[in-house]
Biopython code that builds the backbone (N, CA, C, O; Angstrom):
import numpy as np
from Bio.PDB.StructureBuilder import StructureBuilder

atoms = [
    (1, "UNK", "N", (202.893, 51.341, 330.986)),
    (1, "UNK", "CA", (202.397, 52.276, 331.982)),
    (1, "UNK", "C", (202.068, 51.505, 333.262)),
    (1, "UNK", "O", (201.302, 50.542, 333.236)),
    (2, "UNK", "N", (202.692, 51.968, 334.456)),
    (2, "UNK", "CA", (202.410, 51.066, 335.338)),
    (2, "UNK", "C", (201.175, 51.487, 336.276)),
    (2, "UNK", "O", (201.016, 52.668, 336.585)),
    (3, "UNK", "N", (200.231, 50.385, 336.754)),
    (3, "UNK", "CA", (198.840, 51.184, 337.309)),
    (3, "UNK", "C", (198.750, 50.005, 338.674)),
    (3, "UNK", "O", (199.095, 48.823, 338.680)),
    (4, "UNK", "N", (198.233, 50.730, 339.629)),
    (4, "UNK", "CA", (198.341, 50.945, 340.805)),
    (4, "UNK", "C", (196.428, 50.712, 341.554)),
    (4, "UNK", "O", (195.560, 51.525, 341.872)),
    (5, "UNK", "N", (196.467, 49.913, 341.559)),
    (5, "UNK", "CA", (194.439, 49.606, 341.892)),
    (5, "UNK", "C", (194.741, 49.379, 343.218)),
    (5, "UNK", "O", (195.633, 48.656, 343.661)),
    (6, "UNK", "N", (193.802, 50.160, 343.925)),
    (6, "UNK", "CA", (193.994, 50.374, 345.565)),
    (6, "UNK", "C", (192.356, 49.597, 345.979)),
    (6, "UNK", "O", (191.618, 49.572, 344.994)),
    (7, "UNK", "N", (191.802, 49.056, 347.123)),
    (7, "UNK", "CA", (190.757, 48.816, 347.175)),
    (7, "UNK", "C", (191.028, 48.269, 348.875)),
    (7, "UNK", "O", (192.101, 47.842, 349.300)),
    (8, "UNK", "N", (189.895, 48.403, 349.578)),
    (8, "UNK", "CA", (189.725, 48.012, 351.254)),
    (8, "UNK", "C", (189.403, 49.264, 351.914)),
    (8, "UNK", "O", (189.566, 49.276, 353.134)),
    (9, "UNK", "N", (188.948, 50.396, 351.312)),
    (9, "UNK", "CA", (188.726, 51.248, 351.632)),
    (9, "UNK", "C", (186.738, 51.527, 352.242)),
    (9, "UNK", "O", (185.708, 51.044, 351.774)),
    (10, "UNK", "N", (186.913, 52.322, 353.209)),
    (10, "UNK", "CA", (185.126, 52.150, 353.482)),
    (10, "UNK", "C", (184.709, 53.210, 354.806)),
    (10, "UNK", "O", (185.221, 54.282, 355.130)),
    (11, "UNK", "N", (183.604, 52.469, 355.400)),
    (11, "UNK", "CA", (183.126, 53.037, 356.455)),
    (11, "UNK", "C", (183.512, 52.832, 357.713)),
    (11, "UNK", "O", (182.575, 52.052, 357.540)),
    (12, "UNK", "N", (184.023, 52.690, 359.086)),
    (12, "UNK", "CA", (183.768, 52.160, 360.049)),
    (12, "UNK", "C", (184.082, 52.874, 361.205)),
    (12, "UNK", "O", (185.033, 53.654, 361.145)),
    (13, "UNK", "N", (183.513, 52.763, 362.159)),
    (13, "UNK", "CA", (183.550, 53.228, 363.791)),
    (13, "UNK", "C", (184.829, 53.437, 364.136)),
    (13, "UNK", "O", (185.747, 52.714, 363.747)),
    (14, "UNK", "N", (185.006, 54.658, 365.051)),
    (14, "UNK", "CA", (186.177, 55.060, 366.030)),
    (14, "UNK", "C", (186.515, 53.287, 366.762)),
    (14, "UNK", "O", (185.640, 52.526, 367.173)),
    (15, "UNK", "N", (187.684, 53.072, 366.743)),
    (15, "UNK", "CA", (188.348, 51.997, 367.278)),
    (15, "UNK", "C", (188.229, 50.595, 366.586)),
    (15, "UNK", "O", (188.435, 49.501, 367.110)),
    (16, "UNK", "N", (187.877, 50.844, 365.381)),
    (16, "UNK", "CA", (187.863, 49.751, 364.269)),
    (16, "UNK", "C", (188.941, 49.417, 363.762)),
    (16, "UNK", "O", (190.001, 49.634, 364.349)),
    (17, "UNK", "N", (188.876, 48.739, 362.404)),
    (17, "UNK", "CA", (190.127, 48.507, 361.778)),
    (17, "UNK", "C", (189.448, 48.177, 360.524)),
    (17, "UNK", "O", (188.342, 47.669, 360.341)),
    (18, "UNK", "N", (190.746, 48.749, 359.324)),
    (18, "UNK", "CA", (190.078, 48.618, 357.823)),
    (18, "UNK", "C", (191.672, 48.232, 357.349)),
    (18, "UNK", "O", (192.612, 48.701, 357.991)),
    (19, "UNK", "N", (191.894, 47.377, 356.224)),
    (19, "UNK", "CA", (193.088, 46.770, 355.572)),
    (19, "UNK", "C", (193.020, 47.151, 354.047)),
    (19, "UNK", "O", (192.356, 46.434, 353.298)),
    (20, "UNK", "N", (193.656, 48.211, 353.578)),
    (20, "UNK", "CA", (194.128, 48.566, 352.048)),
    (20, "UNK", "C", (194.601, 47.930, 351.586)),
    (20, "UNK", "O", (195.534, 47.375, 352.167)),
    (21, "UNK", "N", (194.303, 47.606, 350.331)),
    (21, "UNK", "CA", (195.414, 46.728, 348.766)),
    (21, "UNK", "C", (195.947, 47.910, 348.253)),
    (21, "UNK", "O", (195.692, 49.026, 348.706)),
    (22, "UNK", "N", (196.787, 47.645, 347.184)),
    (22, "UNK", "CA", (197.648, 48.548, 346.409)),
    (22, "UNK", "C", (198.056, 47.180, 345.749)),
    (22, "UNK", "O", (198.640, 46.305, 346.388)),
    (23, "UNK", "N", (197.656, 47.039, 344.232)),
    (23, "UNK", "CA", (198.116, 45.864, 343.248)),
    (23, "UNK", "C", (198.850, 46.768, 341.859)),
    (23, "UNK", "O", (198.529, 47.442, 340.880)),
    (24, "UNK", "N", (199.933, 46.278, 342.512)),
    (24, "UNK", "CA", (200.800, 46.893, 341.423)),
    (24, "UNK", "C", (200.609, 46.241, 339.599)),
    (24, "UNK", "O", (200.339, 45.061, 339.377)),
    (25, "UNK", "N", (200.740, 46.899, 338.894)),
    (25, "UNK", "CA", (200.883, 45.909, 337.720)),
    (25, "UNK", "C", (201.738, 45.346, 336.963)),
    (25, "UNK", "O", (201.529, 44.931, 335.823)),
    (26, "UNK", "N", (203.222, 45.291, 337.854)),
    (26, "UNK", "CA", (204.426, 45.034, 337.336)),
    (26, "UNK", "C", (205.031, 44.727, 339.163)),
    (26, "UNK", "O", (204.592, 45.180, 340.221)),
    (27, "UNK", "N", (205.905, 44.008, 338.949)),
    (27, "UNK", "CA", (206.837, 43.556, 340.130)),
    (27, "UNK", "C", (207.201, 44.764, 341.101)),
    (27, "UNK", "O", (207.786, 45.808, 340.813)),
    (28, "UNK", "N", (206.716, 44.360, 342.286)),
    (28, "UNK", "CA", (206.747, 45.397, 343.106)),
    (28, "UNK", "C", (208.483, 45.573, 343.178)),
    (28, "UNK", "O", (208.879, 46.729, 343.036)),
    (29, "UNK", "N", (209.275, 44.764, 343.337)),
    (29, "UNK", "CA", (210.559, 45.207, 343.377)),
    (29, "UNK", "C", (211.610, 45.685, 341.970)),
    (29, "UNK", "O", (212.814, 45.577, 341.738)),
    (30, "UNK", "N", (210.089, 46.417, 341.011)),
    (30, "UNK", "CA", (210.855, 46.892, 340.086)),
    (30, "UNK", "C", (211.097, 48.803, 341.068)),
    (30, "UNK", "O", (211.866, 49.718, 340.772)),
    (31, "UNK", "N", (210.280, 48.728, 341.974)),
    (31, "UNK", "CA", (209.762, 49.852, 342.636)),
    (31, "UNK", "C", (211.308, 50.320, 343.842)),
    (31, "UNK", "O", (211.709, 49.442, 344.606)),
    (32, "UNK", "N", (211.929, 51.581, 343.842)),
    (32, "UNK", "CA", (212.428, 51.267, 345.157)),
    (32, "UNK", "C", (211.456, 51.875, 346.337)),
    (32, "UNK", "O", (212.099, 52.072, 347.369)),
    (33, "UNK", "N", (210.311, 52.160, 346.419)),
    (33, "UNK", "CA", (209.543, 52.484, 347.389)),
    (33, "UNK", "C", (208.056, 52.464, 347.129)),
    (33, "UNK", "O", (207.598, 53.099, 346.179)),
    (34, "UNK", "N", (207.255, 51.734, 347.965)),
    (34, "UNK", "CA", (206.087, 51.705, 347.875)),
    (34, "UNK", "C", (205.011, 52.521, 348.857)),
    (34, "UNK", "O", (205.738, 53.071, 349.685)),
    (35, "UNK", "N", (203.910, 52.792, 349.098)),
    (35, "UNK", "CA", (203.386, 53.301, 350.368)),
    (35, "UNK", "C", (201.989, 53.989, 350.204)),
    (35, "UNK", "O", (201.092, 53.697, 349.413)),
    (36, "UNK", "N", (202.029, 54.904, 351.083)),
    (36, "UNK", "CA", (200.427, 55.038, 350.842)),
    (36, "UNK", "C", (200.700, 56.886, 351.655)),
    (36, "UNK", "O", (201.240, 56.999, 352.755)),
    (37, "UNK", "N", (200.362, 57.726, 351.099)),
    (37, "UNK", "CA", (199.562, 58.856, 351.489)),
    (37, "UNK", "C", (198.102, 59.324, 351.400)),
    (37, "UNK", "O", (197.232, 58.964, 350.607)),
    (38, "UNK", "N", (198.032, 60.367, 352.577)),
    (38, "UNK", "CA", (196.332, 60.551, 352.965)),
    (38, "UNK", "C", (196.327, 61.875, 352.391)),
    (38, "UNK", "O", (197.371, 62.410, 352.016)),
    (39, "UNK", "N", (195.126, 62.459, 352.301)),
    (39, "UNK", "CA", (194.733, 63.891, 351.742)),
    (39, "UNK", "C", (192.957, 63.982, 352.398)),
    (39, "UNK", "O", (192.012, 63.383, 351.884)),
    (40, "UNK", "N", (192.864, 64.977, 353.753)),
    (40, "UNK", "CA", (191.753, 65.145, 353.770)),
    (40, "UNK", "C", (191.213, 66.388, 353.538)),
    (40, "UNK", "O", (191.926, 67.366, 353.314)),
    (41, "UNK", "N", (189.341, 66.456, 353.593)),
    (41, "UNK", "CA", (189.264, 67.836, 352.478)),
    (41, "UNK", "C", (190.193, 69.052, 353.464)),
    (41, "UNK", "O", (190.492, 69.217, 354.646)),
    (42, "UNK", "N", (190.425, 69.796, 352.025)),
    (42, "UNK", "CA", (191.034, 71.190, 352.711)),
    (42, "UNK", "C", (192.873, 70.781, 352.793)),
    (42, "UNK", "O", (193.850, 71.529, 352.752)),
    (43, "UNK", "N", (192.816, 69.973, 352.863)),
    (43, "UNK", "CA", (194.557, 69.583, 353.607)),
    (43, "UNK", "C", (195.534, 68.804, 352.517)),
    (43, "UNK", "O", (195.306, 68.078, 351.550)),
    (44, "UNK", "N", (196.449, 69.190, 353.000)),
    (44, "UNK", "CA", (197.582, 68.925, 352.035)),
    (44, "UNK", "C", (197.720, 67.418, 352.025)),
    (44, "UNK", "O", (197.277, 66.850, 353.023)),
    (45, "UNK", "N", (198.401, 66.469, 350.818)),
    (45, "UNK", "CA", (198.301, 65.384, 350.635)),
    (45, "UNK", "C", (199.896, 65.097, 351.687)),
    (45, "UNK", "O", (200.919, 65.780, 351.647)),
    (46, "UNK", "N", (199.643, 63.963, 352.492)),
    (46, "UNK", "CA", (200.504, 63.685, 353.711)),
    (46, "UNK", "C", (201.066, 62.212, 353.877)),
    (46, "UNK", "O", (200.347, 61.268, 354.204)),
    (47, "UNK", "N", (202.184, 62.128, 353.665)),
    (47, "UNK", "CA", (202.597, 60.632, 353.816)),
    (47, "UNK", "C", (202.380, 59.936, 355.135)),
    (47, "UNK", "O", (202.720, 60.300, 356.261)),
    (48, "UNK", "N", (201.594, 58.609, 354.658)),
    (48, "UNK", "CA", (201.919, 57.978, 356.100)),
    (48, "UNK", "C", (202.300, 57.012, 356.173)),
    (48, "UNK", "O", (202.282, 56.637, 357.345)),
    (49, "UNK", "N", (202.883, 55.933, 355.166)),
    (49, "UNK", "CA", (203.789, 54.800, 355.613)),
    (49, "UNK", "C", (204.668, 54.759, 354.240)),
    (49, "UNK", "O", (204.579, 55.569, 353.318)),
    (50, "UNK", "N", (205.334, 53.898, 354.297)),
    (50, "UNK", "CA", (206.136, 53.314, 352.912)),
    (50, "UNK", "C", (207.156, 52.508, 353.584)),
    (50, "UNK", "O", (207.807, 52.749, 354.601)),
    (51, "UNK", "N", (207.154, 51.298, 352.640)),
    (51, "UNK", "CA", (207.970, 50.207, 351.908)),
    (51, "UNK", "C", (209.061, 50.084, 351.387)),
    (51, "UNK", "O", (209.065, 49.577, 350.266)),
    (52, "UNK", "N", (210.087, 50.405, 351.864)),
    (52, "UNK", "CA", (211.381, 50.185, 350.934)),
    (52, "UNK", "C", (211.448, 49.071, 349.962)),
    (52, "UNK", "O", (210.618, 48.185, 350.162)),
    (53, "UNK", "N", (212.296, 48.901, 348.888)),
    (53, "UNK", "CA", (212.634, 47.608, 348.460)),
    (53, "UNK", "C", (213.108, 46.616, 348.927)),
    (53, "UNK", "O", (212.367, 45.640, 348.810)),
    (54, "UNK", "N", (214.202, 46.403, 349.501)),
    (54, "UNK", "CA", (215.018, 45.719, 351.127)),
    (54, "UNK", "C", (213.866, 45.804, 352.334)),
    (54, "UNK", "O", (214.346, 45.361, 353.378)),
    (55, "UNK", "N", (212.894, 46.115, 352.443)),
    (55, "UNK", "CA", (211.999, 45.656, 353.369)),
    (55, "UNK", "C", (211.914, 46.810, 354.189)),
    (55, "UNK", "O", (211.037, 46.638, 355.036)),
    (56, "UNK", "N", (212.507, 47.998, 354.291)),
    (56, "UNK", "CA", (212.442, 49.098, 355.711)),
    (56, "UNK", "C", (210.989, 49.351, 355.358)),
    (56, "UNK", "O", (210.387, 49.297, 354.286)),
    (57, "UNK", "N", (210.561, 49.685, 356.776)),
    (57, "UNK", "CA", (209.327, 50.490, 356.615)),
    (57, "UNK", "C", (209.636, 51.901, 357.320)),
    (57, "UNK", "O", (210.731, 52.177, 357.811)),
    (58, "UNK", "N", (208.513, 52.762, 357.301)),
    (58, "UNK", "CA", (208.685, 54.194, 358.277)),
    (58, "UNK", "C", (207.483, 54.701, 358.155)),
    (58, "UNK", "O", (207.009, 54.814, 357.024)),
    (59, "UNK", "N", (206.672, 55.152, 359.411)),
    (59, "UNK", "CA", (205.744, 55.538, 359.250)),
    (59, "UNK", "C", (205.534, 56.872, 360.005)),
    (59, "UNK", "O", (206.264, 57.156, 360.955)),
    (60, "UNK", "N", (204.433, 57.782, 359.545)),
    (60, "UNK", "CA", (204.190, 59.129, 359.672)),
    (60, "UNK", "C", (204.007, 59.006, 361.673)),
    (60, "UNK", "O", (203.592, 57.954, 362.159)),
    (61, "UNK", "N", (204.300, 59.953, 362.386)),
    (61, "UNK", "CA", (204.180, 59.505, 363.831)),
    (61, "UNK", "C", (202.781, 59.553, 364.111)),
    (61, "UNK", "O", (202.448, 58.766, 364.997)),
    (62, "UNK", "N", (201.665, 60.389, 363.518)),
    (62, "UNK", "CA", (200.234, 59.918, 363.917)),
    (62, "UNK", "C", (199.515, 58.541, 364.028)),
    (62, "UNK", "O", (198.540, 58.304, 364.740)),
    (63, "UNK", "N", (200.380, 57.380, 362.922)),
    (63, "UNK", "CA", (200.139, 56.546, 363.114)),
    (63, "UNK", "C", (200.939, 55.535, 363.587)),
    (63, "UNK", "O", (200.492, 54.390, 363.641)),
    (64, "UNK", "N", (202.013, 55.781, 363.924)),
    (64, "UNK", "CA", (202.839, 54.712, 364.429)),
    (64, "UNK", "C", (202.065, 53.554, 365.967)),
    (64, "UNK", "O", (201.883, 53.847, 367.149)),
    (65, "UNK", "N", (201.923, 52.866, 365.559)),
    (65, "UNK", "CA", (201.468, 51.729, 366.784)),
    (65, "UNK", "C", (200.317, 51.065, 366.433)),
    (65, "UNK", "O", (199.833, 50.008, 366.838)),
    (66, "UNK", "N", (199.880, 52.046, 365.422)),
    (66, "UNK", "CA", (198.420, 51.214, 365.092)),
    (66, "UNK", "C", (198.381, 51.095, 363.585)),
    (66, "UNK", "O", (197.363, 50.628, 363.075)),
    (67, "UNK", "N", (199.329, 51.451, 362.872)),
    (67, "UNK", "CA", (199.287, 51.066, 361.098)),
    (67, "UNK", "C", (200.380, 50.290, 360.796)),
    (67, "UNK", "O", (201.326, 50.568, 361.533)),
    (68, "UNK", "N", (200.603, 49.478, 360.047)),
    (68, "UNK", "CA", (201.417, 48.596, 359.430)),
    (68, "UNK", "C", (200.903, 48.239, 358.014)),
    (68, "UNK", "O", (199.810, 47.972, 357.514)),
    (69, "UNK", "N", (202.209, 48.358, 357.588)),
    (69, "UNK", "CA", (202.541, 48.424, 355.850)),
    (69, "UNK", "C", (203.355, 46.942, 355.905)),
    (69, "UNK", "O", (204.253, 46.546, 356.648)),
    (70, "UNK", "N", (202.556, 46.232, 354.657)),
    (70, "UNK", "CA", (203.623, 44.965, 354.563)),
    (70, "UNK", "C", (203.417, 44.656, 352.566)),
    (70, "UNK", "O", (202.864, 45.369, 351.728)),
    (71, "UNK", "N", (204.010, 43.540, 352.441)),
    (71, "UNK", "CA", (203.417, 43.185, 350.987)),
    (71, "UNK", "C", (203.786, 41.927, 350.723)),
    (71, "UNK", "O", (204.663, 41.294, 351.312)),
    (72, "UNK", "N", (203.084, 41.549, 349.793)),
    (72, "UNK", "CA", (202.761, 40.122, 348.887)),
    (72, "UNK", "C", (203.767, 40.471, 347.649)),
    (72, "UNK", "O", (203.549, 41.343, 346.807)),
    (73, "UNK", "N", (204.931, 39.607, 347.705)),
    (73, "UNK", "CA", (205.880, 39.854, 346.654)),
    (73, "UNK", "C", (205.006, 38.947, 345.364)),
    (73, "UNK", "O", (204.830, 39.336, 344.210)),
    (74, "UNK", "N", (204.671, 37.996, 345.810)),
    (74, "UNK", "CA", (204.106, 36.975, 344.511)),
    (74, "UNK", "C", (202.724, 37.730, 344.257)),
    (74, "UNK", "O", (202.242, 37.195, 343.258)),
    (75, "UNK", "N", (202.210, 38.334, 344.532)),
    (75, "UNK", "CA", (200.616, 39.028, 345.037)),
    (75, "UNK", "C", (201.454, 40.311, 343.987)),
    (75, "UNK", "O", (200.967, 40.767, 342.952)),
    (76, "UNK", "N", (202.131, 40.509, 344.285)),
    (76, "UNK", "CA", (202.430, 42.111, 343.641)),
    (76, "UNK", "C", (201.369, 43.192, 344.052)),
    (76, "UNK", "O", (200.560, 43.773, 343.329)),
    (77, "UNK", "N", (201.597, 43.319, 345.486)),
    (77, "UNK", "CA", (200.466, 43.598, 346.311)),
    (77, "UNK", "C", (201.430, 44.209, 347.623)),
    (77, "UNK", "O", (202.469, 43.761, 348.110)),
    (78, "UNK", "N", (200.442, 45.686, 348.041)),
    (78, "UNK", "CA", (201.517, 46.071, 349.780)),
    (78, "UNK", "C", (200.255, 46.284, 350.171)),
    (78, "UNK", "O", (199.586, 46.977, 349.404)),
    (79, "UNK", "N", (199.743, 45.895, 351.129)),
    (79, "UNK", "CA", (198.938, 46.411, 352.561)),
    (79, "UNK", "C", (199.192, 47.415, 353.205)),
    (79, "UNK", "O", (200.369, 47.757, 353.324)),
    (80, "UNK", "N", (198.081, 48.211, 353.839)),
    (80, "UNK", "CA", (198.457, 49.220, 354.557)),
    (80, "UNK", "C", (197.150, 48.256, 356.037)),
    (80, "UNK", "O", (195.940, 48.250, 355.815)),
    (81, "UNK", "N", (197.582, 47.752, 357.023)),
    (81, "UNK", "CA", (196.725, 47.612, 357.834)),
    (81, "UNK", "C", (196.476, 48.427, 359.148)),
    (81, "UNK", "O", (197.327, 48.718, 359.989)),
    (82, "UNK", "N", (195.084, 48.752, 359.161)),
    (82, "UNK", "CA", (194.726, 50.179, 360.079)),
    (82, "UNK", "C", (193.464, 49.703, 361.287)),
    (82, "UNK", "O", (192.274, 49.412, 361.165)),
    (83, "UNK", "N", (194.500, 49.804, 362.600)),
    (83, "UNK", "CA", (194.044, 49.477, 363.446)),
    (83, "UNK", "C", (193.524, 50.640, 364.388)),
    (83, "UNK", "O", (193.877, 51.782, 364.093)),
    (84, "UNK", "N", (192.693, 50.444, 365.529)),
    (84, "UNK", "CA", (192.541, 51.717, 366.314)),
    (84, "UNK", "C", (192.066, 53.012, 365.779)),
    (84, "UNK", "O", (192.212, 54.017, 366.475)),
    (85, "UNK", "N", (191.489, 53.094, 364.561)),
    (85, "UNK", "CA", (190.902, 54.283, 363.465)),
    (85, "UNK", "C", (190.707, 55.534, 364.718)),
    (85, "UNK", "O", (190.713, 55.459, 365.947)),
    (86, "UNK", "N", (190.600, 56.252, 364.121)),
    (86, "UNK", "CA", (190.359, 57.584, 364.951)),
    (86, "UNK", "C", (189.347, 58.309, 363.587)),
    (86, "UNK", "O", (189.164, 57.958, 362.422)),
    (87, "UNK", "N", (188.741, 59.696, 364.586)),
    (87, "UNK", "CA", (187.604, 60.517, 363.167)),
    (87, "UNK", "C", (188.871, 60.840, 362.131)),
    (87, "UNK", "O", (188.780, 60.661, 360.916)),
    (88, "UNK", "N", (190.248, 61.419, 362.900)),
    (88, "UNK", "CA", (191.080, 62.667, 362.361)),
    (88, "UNK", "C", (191.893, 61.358, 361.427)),
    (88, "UNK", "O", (192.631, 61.862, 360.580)),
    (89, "UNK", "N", (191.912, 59.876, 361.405)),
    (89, "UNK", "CA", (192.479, 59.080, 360.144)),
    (89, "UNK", "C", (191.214, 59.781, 358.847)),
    (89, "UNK", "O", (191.727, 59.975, 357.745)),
    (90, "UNK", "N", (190.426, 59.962, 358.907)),
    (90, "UNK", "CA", (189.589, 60.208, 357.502)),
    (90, "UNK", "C", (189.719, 60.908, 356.548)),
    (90, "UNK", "O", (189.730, 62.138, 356.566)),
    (91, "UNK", "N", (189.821, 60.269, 355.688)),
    (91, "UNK", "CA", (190.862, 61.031, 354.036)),
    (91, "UNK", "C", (190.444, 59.646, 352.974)),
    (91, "UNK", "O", (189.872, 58.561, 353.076)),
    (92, "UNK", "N", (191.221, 60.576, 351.792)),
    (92, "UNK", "CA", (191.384, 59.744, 350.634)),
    (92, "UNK", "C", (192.798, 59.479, 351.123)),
    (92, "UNK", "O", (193.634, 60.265, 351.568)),
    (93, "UNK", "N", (192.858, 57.904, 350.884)),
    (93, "UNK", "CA", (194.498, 57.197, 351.165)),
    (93, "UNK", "C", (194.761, 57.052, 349.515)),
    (93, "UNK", "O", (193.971, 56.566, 348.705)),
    (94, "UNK", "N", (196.169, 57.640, 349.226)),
    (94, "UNK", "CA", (196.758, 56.912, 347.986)),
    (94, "UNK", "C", (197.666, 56.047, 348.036)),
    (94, "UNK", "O", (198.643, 56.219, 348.766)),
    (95, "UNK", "N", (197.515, 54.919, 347.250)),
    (95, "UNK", "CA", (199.010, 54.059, 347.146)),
    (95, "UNK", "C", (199.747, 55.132, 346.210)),
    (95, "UNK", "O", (199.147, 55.909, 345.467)),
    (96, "UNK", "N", (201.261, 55.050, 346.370)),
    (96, "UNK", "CA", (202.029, 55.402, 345.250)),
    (96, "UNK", "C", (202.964, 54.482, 345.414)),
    (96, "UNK", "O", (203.056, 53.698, 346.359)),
    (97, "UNK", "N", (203.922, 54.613, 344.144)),
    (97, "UNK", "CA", (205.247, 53.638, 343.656)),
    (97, "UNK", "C", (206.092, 54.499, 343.302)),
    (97, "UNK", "O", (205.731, 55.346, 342.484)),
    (98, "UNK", "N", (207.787, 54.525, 343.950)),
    (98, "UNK", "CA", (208.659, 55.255, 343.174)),
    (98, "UNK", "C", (209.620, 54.560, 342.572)),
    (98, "UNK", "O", (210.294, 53.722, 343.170)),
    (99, "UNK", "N", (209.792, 54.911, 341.071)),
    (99, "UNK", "CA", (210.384, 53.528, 340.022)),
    (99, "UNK", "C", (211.879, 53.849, 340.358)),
    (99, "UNK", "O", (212.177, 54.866, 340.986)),
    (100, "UNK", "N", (212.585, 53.162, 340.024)),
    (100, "UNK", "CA", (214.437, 53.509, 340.092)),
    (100, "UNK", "C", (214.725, 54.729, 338.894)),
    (100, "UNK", "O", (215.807, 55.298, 338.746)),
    (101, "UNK", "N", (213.515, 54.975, 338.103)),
    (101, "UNK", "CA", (214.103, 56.665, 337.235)),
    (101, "UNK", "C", (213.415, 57.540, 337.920)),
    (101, "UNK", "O", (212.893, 58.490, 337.337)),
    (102, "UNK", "N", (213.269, 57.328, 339.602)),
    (102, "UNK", "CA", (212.755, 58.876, 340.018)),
    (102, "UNK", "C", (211.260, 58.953, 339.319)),
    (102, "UNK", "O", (210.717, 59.897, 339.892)),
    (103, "UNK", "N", (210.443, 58.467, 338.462)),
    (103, "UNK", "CA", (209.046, 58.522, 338.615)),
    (103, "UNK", "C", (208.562, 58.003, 339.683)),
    (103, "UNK", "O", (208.932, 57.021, 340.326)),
    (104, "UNK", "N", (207.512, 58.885, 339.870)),
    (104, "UNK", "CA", (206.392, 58.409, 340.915)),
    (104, "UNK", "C", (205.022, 58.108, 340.318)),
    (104, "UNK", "O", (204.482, 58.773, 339.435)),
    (105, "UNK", "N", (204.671, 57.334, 340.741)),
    (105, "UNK", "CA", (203.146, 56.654, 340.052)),
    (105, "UNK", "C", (201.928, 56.543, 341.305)),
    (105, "UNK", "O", (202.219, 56.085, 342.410)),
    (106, "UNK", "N", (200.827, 56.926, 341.040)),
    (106, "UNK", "CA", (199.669, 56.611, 342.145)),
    (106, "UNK", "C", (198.260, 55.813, 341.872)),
    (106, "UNK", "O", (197.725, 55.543, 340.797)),
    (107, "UNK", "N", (198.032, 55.657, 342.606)),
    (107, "UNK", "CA", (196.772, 55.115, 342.666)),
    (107, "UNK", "C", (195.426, 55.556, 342.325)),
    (107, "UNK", "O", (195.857, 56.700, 342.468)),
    (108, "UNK", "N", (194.189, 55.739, 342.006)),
    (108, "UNK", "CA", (193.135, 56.244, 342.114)),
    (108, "UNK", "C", (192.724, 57.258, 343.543)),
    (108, "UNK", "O", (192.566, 58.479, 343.580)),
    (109, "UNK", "N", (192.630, 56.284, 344.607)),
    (109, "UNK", "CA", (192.282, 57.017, 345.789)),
    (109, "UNK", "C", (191.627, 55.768, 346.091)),
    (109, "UNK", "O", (191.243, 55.013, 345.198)),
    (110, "UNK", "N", (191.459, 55.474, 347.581)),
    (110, "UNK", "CA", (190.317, 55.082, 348.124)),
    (110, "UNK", "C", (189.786, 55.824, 349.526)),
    (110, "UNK", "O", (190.652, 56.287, 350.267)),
    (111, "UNK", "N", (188.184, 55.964, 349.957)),
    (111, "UNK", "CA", (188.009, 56.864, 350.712)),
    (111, "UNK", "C", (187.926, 56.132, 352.303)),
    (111, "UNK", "O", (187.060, 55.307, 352.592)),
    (112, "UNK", "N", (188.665, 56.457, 352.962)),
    (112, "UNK", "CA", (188.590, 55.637, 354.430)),
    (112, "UNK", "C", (187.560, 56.920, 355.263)),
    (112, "UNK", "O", (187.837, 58.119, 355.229)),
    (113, "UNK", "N", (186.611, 56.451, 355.829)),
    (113, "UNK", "CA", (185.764, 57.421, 356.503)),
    (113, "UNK", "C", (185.159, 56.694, 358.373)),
    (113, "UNK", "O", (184.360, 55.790, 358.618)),
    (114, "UNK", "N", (185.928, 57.536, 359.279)),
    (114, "UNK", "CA", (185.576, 56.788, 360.227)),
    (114, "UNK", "C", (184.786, 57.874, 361.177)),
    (114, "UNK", "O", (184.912, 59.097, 361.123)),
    (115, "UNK", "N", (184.028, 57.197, 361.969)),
    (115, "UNK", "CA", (182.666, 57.899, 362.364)),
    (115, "UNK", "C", (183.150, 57.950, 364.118)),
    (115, "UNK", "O", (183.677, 57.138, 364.879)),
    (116, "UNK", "N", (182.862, 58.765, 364.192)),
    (116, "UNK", "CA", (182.598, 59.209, 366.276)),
    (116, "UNK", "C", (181.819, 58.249, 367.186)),
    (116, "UNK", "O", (181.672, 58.511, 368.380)),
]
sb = StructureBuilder()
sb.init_structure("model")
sb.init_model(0)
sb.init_chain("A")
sb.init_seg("    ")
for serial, (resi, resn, name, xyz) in enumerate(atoms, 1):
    if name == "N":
        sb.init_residue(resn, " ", resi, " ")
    sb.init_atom(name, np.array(xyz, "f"), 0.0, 1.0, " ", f" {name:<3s}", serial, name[0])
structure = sb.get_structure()
């Protein structure tokens, strides 16, 4: 069963910056896509970056310029790093993994909460 521990998640001020883990428990390039979606209350769960296997990234356009997705192949580990926070980033972020049989696997949640 593959499990997915997310952690860097927290509190901080409009124009901050907070850096997510996602530790896979098996080789991230058993994965062909890695990444992270948000869900805040009331609202539908919303992709905002991912990881190809070959390295592409793509990210949701709310955050393009100020988020970057990377990863630790030996770490078995992807970052989501979040610069420039805004109130409207505040959600539960999930890592997920999509395996080469079309499963998708997620994370717990972690809660990113940024203040005015």
């Amino acid at each position: 069963q593959v499990q997915l521990v997310e952690s860097g998640g927290g509190l901080v001020q409009a124009g901050g910056s907070l850096r997510l883990s996602c530790a896979a428990s098996e080789s991230i390039f058993s994965f062909n896509t890695m990444g992270w979606f948000r869900q805040a209350p009331g609202q539908q769960r919303d992709l905002v970056a991912f990881i190809a296997r070959g390295g592409a990234t793509n990210y949701a356009d709310s955050v393009k310029g100020r988020f970057t997705i990377s990863r630790d192949n030996a770490k078995n580990t992807v970052y989501l790093q979040m610069n420039s926070l805004k109130p409207e980033d505040t959600a539960v972020y999930y890592c997920f993994a999509d395996s080469r049989n079309a499963a998708r696997y997620w994370g717990q949640g972690t809660q990113v909460t940024v203040s005015s």
